[in-house]
C-alpha positions as CSV (number, residue, x, y, z in Angstrom):
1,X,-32.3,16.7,-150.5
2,X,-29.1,17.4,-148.6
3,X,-27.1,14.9,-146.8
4,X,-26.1,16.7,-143.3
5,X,-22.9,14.5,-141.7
6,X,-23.9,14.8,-138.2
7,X,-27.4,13.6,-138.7
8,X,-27.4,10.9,-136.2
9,X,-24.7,11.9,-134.1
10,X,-26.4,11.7,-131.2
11,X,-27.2,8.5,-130.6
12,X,-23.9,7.6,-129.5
13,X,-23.9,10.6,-127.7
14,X,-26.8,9.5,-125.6
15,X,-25.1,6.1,-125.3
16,X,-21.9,7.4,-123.8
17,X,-24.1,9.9,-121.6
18,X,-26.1,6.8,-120.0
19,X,-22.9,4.6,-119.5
20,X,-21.3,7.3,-117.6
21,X,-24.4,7.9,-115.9
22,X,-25.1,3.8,-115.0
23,X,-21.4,3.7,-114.1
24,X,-21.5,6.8,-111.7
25,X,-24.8,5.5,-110.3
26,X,-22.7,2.2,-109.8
27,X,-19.4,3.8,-108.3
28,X,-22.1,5.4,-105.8
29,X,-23.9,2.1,-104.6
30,X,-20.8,0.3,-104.2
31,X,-19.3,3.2,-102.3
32,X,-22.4,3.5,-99.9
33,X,-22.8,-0.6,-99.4
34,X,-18.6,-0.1,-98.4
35,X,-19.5,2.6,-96.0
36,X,-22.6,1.0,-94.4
37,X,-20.8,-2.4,-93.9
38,X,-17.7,-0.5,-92.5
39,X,-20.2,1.1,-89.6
40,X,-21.7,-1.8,-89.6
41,X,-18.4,-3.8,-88.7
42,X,-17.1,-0.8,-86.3
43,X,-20.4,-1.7,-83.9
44,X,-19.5,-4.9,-83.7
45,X,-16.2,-3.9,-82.4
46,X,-17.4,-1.4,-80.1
47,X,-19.8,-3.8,-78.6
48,X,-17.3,-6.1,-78.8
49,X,-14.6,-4.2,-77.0
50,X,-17.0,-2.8,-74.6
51,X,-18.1,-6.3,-73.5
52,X,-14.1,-7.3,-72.9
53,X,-13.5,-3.9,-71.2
54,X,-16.3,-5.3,-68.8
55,X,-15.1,-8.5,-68.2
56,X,-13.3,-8.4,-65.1
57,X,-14.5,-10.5,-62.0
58,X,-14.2,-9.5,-58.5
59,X,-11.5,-11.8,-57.6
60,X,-9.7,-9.2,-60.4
61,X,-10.6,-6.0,-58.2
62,X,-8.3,-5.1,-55.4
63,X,-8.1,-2.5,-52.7
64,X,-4.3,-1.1,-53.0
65,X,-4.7,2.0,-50.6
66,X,-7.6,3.2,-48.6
67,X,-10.1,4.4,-51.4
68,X,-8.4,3.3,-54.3
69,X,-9.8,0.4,-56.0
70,X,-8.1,-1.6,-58.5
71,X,-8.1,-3.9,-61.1
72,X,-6.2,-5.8,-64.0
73,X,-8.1,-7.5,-67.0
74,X,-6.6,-10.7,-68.3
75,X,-6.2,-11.5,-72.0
76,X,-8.1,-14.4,-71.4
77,X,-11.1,-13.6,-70.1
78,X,-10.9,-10.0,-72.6
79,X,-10.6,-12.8,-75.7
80,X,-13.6,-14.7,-74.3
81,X,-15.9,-11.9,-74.0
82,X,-15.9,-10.2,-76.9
83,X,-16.2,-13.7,-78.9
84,X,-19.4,-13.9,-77.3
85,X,-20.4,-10.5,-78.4
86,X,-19.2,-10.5,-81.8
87,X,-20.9,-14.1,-81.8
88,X,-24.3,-12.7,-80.8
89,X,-24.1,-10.1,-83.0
90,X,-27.4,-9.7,-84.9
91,X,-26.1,-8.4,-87.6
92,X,-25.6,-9.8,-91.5
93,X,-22.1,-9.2,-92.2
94,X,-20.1,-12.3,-94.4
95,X,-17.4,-14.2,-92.7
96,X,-17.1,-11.9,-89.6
97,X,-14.5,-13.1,-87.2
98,X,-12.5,-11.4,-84.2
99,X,-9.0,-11.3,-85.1
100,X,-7.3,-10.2,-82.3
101,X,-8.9,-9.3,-78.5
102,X,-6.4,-7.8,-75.7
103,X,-5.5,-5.5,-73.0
104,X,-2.6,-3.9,-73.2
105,X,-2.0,-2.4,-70.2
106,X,-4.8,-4.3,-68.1
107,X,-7.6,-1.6,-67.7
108,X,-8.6,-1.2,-71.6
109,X,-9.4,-3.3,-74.0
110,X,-8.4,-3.4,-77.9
111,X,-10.5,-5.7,-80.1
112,X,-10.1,-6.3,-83.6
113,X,-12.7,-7.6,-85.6
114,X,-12.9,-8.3,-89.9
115,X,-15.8,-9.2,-92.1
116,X,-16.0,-9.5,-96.1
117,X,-17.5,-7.0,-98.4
118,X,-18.4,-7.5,-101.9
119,X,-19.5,-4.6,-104.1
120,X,-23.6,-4.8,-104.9
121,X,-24.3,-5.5,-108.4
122,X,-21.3,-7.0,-110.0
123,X,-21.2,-9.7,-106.7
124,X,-23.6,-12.1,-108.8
125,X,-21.4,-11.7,-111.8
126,X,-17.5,-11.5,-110.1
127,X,-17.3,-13.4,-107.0
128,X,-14.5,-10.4,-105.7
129,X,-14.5,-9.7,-102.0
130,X,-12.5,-7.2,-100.1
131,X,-11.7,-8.1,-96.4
132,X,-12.4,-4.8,-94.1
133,X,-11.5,-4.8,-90.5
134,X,-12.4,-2.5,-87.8
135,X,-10.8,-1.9,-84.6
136,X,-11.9,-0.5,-81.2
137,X,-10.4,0.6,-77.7
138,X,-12.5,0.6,-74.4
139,X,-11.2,1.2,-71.2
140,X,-13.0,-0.5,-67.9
141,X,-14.7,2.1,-65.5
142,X,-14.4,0.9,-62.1
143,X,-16.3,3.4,-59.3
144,X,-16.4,2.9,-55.5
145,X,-19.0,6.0,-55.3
């Protein structure tokens, strides 16, 4: 009987096959969990922003010229808003929180908002979280029509 010196050579070969395909698999997951929560966190900012873009009063809405309406959002009342909406937000995201809600020139509204993300699968064993953020722009529609 011969002795061959690659007889059993591909165990490790199927090892190293499986651990690259468990760790693609992995790489995948955690990619598509990032991408989800990122859309995720960019609705709450549009609702968000959407909500402050709308929160103008009518003591806020003047008459400057005959037919032309306007009117000037306040920081205030823009920041106030869209903690409500990112507040009543139904969705599932850890630690979200508005960071920053304003108008910059008084007819739009930029909101930012951040949540936590932490990759699926490895989050029971390393408690690592990355912060993500998501920022959005509306601008208030006003119509006399």
């Amino acid at each position: 009987m011969r002795h061959h010196p690659e007889r059993g050579s591909t165990v490790p070969l199927i090892v190293c096959a499986c651990t690259f395909a468990l760790a693609v698999i992995w790489v995948c997951t955690a990619a598509t969990s990032l991408y989800i929560t990122r859309k995720q966190l960019l609705s709450v900012a549009d609702a968000a922003a959407l909500a402050a873009a709308e929160s103008f009063s009518l003591a806020d809405v003047t008459l400057s010229a005959p037919g032309t309406v306007t009117l000037t959002l306040n920081d205030r009342d823009v920041r106030l808003a869209a903690e409500r909406s990112v507040s009543a937000s139904p969705t599932k995201l850890t630690h979200l929180e508005l960071q920053s809600a304003t108008t910059p020139d008084g007819v739009s509204a930029r909101v930012v908002v951040a949540a936590d993300w932490a990759p699926p699968l490895i989050a029971a064993i390393l408690p690592a979280h990355l912060s993500i953020s998501a920022e959005s722009t509306a601008r208030t529609a006003f119509s006399t029509r």
